[in-house]
N, C-alpha and C positions, 0 to 999 in steps of 0.2 A: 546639740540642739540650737536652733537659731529661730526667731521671732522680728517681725517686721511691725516699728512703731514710729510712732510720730514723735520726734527730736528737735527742740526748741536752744536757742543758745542762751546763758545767762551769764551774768559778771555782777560780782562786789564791788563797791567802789572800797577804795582804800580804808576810809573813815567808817566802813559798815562791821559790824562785829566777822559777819562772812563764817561763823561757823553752823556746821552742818547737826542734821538730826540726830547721825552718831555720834557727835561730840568733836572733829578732825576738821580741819583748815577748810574751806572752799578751792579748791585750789582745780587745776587743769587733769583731767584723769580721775575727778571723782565726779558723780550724775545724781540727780535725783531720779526718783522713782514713785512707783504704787505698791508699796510695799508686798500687798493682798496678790501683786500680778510679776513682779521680781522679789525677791526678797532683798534687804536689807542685808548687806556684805560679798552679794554676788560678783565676780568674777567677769565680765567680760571685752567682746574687743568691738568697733561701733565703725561701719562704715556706711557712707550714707549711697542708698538705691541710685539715684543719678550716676554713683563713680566718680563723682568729680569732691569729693572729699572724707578723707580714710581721718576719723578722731582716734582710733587707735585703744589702746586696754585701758579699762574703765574699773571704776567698783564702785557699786550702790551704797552711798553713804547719807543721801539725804531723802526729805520729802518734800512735798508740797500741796498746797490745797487746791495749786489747780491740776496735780498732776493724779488723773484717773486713768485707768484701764492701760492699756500700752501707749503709753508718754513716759517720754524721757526730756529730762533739762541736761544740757552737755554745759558743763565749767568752762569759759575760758576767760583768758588773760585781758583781754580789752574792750569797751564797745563795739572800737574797728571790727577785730574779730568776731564780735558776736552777729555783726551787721552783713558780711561775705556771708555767715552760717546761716544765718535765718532761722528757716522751719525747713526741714526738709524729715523725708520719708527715711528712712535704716534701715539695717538690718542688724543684729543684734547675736553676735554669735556667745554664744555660753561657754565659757570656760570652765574644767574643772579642777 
């Protein structure tokens, strides 16, 4: 199965606690979600609809209050990085 959503990039500062809603690091390769519309621990792999950036296997480990309906937050490593990401559209392939 695959689903096409809207993908936001986010980053901890070092001093931020940075753990997630399952209880596991914030780290690169974990996303938040809408629990009600991925579940919590799901499996997948996230590449964004332009082509021009593959984020690669993923697993639903967090929430957020602003994340409803198909929104995802992608982890990553720096603001740099968060800042190339931006917002862009996915696709969201399901692993099982």
């Amino acid at each position: 199965d695959t689903m096409t959503v809207g993908a936001t990039a986010y980053y901890c500062e070092p001093w931020e606690r940075g753990i997630t809603y399952s209880g596991t690091k914030a780290r690169v390769g974990e996303i938040a979600v809408d629990p009600s519309v991925i579940p919590l621990g799901t499996r997948m792999y996230i590449v964004s609809d332009d082509g021009r950036y593959i984020y690669g296997v993923a697993v639903a480990e967090d929430t957020g209050k602003s994340i409803k309906g198909k929104k995802i937050d992608l982890y990553f490593d720096s603001v740099a990085e968060c800042n190339v990401f931006g917002i862009r559209s996915c696709t969201v392939y399901f692993l099982g």
